[in-house]
N, C-alpha and C positions, 0 to 999 in steps of 0.2 A: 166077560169076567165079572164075578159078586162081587159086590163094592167091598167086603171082609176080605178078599181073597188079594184085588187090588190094592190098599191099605197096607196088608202084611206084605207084599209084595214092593210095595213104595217103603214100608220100613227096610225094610233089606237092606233097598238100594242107600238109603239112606245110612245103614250101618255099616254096608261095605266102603262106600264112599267117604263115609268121617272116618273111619280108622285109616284108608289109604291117605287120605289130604294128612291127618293128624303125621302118619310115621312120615313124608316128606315136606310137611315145615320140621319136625323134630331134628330129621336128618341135614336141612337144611341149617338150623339152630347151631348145629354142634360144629359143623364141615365148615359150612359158607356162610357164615353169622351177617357176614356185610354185602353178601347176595351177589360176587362180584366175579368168582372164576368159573368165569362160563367156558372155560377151554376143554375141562375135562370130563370123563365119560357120569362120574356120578351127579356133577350138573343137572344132567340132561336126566339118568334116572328120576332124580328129586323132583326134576320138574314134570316128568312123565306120573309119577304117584300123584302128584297137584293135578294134571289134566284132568288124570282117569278118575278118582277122588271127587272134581269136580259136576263131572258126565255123570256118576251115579249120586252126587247130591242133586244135583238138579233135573233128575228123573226122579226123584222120590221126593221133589214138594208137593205136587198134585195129591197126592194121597195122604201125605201130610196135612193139608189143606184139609180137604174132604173129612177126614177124620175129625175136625172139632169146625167144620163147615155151618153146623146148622148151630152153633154158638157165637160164631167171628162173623157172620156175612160177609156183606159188601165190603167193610174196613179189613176181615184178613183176607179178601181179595186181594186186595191194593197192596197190603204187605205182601204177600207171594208173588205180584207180579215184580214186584220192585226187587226181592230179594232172590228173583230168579233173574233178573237183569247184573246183580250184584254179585253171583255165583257165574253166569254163563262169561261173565266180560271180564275180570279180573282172575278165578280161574280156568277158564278154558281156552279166551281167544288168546288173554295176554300171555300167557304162558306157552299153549302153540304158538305167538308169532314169534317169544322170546329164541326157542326151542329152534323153531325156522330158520333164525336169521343171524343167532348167534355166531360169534360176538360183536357183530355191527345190528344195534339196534335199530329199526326204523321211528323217525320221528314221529309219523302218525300214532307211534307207539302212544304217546300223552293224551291225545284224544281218550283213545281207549282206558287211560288210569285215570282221568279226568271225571270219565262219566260212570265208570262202574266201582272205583273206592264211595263215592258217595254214596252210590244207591248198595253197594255193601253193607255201609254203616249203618244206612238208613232203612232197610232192610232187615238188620239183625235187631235193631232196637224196637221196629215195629212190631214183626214179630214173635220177639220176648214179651213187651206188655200186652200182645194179642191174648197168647198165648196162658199168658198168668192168670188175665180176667178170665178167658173161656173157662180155665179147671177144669178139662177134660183129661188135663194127667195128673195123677195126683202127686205127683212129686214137683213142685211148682218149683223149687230148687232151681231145676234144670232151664226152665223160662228166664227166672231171678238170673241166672249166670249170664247168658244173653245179654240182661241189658248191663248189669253190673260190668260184664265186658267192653261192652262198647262205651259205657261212660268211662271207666280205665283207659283209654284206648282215645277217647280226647284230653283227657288232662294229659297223657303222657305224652300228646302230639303237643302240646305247647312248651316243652320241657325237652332237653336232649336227653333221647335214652339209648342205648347201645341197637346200633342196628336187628341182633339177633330177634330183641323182644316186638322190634317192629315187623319184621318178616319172616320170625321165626315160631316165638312163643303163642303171641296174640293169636296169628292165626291154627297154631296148631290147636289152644285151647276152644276156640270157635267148631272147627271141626271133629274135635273130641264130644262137643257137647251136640251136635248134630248126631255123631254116630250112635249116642244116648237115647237120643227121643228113635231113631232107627229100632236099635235098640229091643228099646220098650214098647214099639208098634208092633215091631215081629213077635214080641215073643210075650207081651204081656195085657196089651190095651184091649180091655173088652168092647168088642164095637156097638156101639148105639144104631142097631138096625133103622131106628124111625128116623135117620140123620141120612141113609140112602134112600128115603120116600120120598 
């Protein structure tokens, strides 16, 4: 596969997946703001829109990557790995074990939110100022949100804020701004061929 063809290909995924992840925290937000009735059937949808969401964000960071690769190196290496450890453990495992087990959670459950909220965070923030310095999209907005996000997203963890904006808004705005950079990979980003030499 051309590395243009890959690319627009990884945009996709990435736009199909931030608009699915977006509409179930949205859906989440509105229904189940305190994340707690796991009994019923739209539960389980919500949380199946987050799985699948998640599967196709995290099929389309590699291409992502690649895409402003030969301006990030080694440093958005380290961010994609991390932010793909931060995508694969928080939306995919913990939500399939939630999904599995419901509504007797497994205690390993912690483990699993232990290690991938951080590398979430830590991951979207990298990312964004990767992202910002490289300038390979010109709308750097989109970068700026990223990290603007994640520092909203600690001040308000030292602060009681209504459950929704913890597991419902925050994440939905993360994934809205992923479907963006999607988005604009598929259908706008002109590829710097000397970046697949």
């Amino acid at each position: 596969m051309k590395t243009e063809n890959f690319i627009r290909f990884s945009g996709f995924s990435l736009m199909v997946g931030g608009y699915m992840a977006t509409l179930g925290w949205i859906l989440f937000a509105i229904f189940d703001p305190a994340y707690v009735d796991r009994d019923g059937i739209q539960w389980i949808v919500f949380n199946f829109l987050v799985i699948f969401g998640g599967v196709f964000i995290a099929l389309g960071l590699p291409g992502f990557y690649l895409s402003q690769s030969h301006r990030t190196g080694a440093p958005g290496l380290i961010a994609l790995i991390i932010l793909f450890i931060g995508i694969t453990i928080p939306y995919i495992a913990v939500h399939s074990i939630e999904t599995a087990t419901s509504p007797h959670i497994p205690p390993m459950m912690r483990v699993f939110v232990s290690v991938g909220a951080p590398s979430l965070i830590l991951g979207v923030l990298l990312t964004g100022i990767i992202t910002y310095t490289a300038g390979i999209y010109p709308r750097r907005w989109v970068a700026a949100a990223l990290i603007i996000l994640v520092l909203l997203r600690l001040i308000t963890h030292m602060f009681s804020i209504p459950p929704m904006f913890e597991r419902g808004i925050f994440p939905a705005v993360f994934a809205g701004i992923v479907g963006i950079i999607g988005f604009y990979m598929f259908f706008k980003l002109k590829i710097n061929h000397t970046a697949a030499q």
